[in-house]
C-alpha positions in Angstrom: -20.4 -91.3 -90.4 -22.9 -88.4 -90.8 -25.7 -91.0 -89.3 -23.4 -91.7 -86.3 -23.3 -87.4 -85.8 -26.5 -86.7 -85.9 -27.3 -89.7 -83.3 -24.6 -88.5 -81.1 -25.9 -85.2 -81.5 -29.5 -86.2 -80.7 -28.7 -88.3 -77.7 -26.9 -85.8 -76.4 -29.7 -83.0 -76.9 -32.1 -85.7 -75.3 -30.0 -85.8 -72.2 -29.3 -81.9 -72.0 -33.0 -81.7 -72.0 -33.4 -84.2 -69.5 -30.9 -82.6 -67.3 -32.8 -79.2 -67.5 -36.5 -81.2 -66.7 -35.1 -83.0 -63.9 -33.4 -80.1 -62.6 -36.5 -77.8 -62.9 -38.7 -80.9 -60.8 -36.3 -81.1 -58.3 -35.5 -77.8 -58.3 -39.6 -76.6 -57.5 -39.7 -80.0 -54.8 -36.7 -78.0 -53.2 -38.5 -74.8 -53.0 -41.9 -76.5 -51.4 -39.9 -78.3 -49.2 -38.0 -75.2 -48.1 -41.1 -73.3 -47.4 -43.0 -76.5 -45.3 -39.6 -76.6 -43.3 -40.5 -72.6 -42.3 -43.7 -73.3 -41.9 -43.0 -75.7 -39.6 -39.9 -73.5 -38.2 -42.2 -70.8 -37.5 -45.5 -73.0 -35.8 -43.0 -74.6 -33.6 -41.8 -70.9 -32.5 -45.1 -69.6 -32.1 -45.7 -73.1 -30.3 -42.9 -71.9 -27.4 -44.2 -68.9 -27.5 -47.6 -69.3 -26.5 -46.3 -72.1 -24.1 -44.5 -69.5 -21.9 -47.3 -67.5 -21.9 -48.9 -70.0 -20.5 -46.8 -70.7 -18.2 -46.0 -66.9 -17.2 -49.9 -66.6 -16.7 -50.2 -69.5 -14.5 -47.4 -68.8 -12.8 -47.9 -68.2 -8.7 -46.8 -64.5 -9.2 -49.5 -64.0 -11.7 -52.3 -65.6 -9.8 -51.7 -63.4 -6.7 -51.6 -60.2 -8.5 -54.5 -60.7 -10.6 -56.2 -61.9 -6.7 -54.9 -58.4 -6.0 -56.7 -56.7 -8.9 -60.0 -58.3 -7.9 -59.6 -57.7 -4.0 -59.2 -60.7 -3.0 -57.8 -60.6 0.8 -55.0 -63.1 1.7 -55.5 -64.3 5.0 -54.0 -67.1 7.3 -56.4 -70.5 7.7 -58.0 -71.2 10.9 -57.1 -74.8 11.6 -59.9 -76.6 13.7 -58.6 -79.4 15.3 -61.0 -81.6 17.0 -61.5 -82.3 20.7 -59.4 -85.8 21.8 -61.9 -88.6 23.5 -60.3 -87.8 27.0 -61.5 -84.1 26.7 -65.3 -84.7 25.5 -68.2 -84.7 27.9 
C-alpha cells in the first residue's frame, strides 16, 4: 500500500511539474507573440501614416503652393491651332 502512495505521490509531482514547465513555455511564446503582434500593430500605423503624408504632399493643393513658394507664375496655354488646307498659300 505504502508502494502504491508514494507512486501516486510521484506521478502526481511529475505532472504538477509538467503543468508549471508547460505553462512557463507557453506562457514566454505568449509574451513574444504579444510583442510581434505590436510590432506589427505599430509598423502598420506608421505605414498609414507616412501613406497620407504622401498623399497630402502630392496632393494638387500642395503642388501649387510649393509652385508659389518658388515663383512659379500660373498662366493660361496659348493653343496653336494649325492653318486648314483651304486657307494655306
Amino acid at each position: 500500500m505504502l508502494k502504491i502512495n508514494s507512486l501516486i505521490i510521484l506521478v502526481i509531482l511529475v505532472l504538477l511539474g509538467a503543468q508549471f514547465w508547460f505553462t512557463s513555455v507557453y506562457s514566454v511564446s505568449g509574451r513574444e507573440m504579444n510583442e510581434v503582434l505590436t510590432q506589427i500593430y505599430e509598423v502598420g500605423s506608421q505605414n498609414n501614416q507616412l501613406q497620407l503624408a504622401i498623399w497630402q504632399k502630392s496632393s494638387l493643393a500642395s503642388i501649387q503652393e510649393s509652385a508659389t513658394n518658388l515663383h512659379f507664375v500660373q498662366s493660361s496655354p496659348i493653343v496653336l491651332a494649325p492653318l486648314s488646307t483651304a486657307l494655306a498659300p
